[in-house]
N, C-alpha and C positions, 0 to 999 in steps of 0.2 A: 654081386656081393652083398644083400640085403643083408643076407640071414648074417654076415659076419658085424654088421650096423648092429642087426635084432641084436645079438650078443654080448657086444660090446656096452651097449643101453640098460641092458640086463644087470651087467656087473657094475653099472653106477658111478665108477670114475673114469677118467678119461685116459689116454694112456700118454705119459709126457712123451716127445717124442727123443728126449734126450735121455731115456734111457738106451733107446737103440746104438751110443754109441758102447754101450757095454756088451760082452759079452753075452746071451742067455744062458751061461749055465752059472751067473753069478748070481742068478737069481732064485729066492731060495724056497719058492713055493710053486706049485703044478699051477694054481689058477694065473698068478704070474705070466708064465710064462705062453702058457692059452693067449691068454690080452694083450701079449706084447708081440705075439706072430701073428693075430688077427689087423694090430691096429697097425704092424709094420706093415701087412700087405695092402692093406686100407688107404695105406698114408703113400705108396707104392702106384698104386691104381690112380689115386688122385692127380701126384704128381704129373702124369703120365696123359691122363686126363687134359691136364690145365696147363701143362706147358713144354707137353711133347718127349718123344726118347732121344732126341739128339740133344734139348736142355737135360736132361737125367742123366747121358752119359757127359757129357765134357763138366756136370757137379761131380759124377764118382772121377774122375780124370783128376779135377783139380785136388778133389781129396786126396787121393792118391801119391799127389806131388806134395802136400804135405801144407795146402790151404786147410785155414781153420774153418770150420763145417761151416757155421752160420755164415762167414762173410763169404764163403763161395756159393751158398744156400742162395742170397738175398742175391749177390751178381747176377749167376746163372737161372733161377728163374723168376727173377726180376720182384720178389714181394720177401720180407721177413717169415723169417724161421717161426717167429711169434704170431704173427699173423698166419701162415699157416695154420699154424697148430691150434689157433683160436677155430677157423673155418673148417677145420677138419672135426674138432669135439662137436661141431654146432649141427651137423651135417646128419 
């Protein structure tokens, strides 16, 4: 997934990752919406990467039950949402 790195570099901000919990079609511009499926699947890969698909599913599980993102974020794979999101722009 380089070329989606190249891209993302290209467009010069970072993508919060707190807008994923909206919607995409509340978003109101095409390049939008480009950077926010690139950086979702980015931030996807990483996860997946760094702390495996059984921490990834028992995070979407807890969300599901109706934990608040970050604090089931930070349990299930052990590091802040923020922190994340710092190593993933950096990357």
């Amino acid at each position: 997934m380089n070329w989606a790195h190249t891209l993302l570099r290209r467009a010069g901000k970072p993508i919060p990752l707190d807008l994923l919990r909206r919607p995409f079609r509340e978003l109101t511009d095409r390049a939008g919406h480009s950077r926010l499926r690139l950086g979702s699947a980015l931030a996807a890969e990483r996860l997946l990467e760094e702390a495996g698909g059984v921490a990834v599913a028992n995070l979407l599980r807890d969300v599901g039950q109706g934990r608040e993102f970050s604090a089931a974020f930070a349990y299930r794979i052990r590091r802040s949402l923020a922190a994340f999101q710092n190593d993933l722009n950096g990357r």
